[in-house]
C-alpha positions in Angstrom: 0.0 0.0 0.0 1.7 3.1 -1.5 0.5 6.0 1.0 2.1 8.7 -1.3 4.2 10.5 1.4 0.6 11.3 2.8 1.2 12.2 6.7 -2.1 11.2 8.2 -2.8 13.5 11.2 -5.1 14.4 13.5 -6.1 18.2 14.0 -4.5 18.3 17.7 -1.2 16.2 16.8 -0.8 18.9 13.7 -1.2 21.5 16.2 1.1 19.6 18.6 3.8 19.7 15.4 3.0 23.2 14.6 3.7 24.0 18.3 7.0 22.2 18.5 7.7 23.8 15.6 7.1 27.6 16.7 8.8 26.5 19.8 12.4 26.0 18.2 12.2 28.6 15.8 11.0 31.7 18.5 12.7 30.1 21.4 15.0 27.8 21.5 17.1 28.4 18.5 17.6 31.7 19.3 18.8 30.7 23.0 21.5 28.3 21.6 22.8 30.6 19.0 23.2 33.4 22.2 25.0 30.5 24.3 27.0 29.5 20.9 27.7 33.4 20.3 28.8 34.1 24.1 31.2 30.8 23.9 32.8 31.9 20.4 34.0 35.3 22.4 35.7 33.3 24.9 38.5 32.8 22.9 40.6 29.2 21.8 37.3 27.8 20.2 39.3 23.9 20.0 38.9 24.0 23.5 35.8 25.3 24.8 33.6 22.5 25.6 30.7 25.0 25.7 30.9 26.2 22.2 31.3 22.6 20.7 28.3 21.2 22.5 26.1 24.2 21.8 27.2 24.4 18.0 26.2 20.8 18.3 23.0 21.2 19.6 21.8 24.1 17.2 22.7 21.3 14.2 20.4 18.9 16.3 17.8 21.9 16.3 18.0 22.8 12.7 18.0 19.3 11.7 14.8 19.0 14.1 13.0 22.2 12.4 13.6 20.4 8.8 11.8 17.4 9.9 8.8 19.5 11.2 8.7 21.3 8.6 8.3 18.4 5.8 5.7 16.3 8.1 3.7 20.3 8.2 4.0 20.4 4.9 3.1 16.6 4.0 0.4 16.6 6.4 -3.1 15.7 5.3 -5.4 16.2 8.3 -8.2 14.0 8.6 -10.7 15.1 11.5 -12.2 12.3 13.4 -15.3 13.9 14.5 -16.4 14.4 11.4 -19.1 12.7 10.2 -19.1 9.7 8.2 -22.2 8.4 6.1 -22.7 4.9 4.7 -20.3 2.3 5.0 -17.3 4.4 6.1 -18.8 5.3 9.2 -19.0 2.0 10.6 -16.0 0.6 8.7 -12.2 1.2 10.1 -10.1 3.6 8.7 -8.1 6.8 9.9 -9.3 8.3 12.8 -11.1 5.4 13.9 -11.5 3.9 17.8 -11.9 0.1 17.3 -12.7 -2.0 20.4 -11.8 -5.5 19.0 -11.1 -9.5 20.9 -8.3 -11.9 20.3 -9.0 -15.8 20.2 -8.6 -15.5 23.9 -11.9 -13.3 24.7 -9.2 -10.5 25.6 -10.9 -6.9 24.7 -8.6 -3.8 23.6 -9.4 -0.5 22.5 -6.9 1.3 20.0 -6.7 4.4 18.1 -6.0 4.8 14.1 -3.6 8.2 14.6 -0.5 9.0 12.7 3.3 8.1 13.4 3.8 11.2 14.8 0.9 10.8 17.7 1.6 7.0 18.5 1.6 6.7 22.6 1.1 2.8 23.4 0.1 3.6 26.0 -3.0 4.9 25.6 -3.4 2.5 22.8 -2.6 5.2 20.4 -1.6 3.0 17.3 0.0 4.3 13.8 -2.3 3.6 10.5 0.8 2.0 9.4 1.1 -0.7 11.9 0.5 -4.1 11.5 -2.3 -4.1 13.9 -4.2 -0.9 12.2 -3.3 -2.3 8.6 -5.1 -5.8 9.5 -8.2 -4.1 10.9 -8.7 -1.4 8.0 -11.8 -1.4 5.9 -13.3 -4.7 8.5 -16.4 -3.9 10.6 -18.1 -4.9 13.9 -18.3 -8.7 13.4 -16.0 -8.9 11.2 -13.0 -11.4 12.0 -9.3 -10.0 10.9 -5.8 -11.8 10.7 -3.0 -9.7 12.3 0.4 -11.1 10.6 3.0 -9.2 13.3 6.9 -10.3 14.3 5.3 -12.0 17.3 3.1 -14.5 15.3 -0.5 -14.4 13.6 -3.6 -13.5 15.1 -7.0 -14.4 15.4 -8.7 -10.7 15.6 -12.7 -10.0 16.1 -13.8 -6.4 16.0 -16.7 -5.7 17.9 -16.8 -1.5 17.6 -16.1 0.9 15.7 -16.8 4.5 16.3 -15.5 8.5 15.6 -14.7 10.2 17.9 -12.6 13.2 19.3 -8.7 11.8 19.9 -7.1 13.9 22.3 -3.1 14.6 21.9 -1.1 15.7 24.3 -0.3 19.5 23.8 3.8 20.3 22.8 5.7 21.2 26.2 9.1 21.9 26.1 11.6 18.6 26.9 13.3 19.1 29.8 16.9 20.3 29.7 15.9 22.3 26.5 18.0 25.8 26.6 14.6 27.7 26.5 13.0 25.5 29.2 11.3 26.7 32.1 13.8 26.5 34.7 12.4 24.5 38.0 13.0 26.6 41.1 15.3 24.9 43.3 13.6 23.7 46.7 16.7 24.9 49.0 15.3 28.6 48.7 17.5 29.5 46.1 
């Protein structure tokens, strides 16, 4: 299945991209570059730890703000709460929450979301996983064979609805040179 460079997203893990994005442009970027810039005027560069890890760290940055900004650019945004007529709305496909059972009787509930909004665990699952791939286009009742490293798999779905997939908003990772500093607990 040829997806076309298509990044599948939903509207809060663009905006969760877009945020990241604005992030290391406005903030931390310009941060490094003043460390990088204050380092350089300490003179012998060869030796001054700070300038090598900082000019190495503003290549991890730019490098960072590329990748953003060709999954932006690729993104095609496909709203779950939207409605759905027919067949598609009670078929899997993007977007989708699927409550399905193994040959065990074990239930699960996943998400269909895009690579860049996968979190296991909250059973946040990429369209482009093995799992999501083997329940596309099946419907309640329908039976579905997962073929994953582990081993095949006996699948039954048993719902399948639209609904509002919350992501996580962007914060900013800790350590990050435009981080909010925690205040130390010692009163200083």
């Amino acid at each position: 299945m040829n997806d076309g460079g298509k990044n599948y997203i939903t509207p809060g893990g663009l905006q969760r991209l877009k945020d990241e994005l604005h992030f290391l442009l406005v903030r931390e970027r310009p941060a490094v570059t003043q460390v990088v810039a204050w380092a350089a005027g300490n003179g012998d560069r060869s030796e001054n730890a700070d300038y090598h890890y900082n000019k190495r760290r503003l290549r991890q940055i730019d490098q960072r703000i590329r990748f953003l900004t060709k999954r932006i650019d690729a993104a095609e945004v496909v709203d779950p709460e939207e409605p759905r007529s027919g067949p598609a709305a009670r078929k899997v496909f993007f977007g989708a929450t699927v409550r399905y059972a193994n040959a065990g009787g074990t239930e699960r509930v996943v998400r269909i979301v895009g690579p860049d909004e996968i979190d296991l665990n909250r059973g946040y699952v990429s369209w482009k996983s093995p799992l999501a791939r083997a329940l596309m286009k099946a419907g309640p009742g329908d039976c579905v064979v997962l073929h994953a490293p582990a081993g095949t798999e006996q699948l039954r779905i048993l719902e399948v609805r639209y609904e509002r997939i919350s992501v996580d908003p962007f914060s900013p990772p800790p350590g990050a040179e435009a981080a909010p500093r925690l205040r130390s607990r010692t009163g200083g």
